[in-house]
C-alpha positions, 0 to 999 in steps of 0.5 A, a space after each residue: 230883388 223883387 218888385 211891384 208896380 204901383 201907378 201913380 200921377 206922372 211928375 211931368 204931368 199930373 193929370 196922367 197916370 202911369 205904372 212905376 216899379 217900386 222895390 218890395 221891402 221884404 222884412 228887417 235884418 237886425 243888428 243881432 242877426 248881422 252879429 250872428 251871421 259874422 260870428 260864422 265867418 270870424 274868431 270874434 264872438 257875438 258880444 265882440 262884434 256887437 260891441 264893434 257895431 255899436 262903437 261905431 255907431 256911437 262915433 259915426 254922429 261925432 264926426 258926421 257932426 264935424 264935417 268929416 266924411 265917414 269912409 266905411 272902406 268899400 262899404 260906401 261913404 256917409 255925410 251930412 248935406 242941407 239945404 238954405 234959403 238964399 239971401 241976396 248978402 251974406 250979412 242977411 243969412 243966419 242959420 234959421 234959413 238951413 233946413 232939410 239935414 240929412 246923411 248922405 250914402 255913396 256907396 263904394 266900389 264893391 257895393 256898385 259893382 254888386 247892385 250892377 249885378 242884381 237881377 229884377 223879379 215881379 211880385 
């Protein structure tokens, strides 16, 4: 994985400047190409695997949006979390005071075992 170091202000102390790494994103991977890929390890065909793809992409929300948490085997977990302001009793809360929503990834098993496994290069 390659990186560069960007300085910015130190969270502890503003008025301090230091060096931090920050991945290099080294372009897209689309879901074409990912079909495509599969196709060269699988019986199925592009069309099949996309199909697949967007199936799960389309039931992955419904039950995200039902409070399930969606295993995608040793891939890793999805699942949605928020935040609210708090209120001194619950008959002062009401949903306005829920904010920030957003998925949520723990990565599986496998998926960590690789990332203890990468290796870091400069830019």
């Amino acid at each position: 994985m390659k990186y560069k170091l960007i300085e910015r202000a130190n969270p502890q102390d503003r008025s301090k400047v230091k060096w931090y790494a920050n991945p290099v994103n080294d372009g897209k991977i689309t879901q074409r190409d990912i079909a495509k890929e599969i196709v060269t390890t699988s019986s199925l065909s592009r069309g099949d695997i996309t199909s697949v793809i967007e199936n799960l992409l389309d039931a992955m929300p419904k039950y995200l949006l039902m409070g399930k948490s969606v295993s995608l085997g040793e891939f890793g977990t999805l699942r949605l979390s928020f935040t609210s302001e708090g209120v001194d009793t619950a008959d002062q809360f009401n949903t306005n005071l829920i904010s920030g929503v957003k998925v949520v990834f723990t990565p599986g098993v496998e998926l960590k075992k690789s990332l203890d496994e990468i290796k870091f290069e400069k830019e």
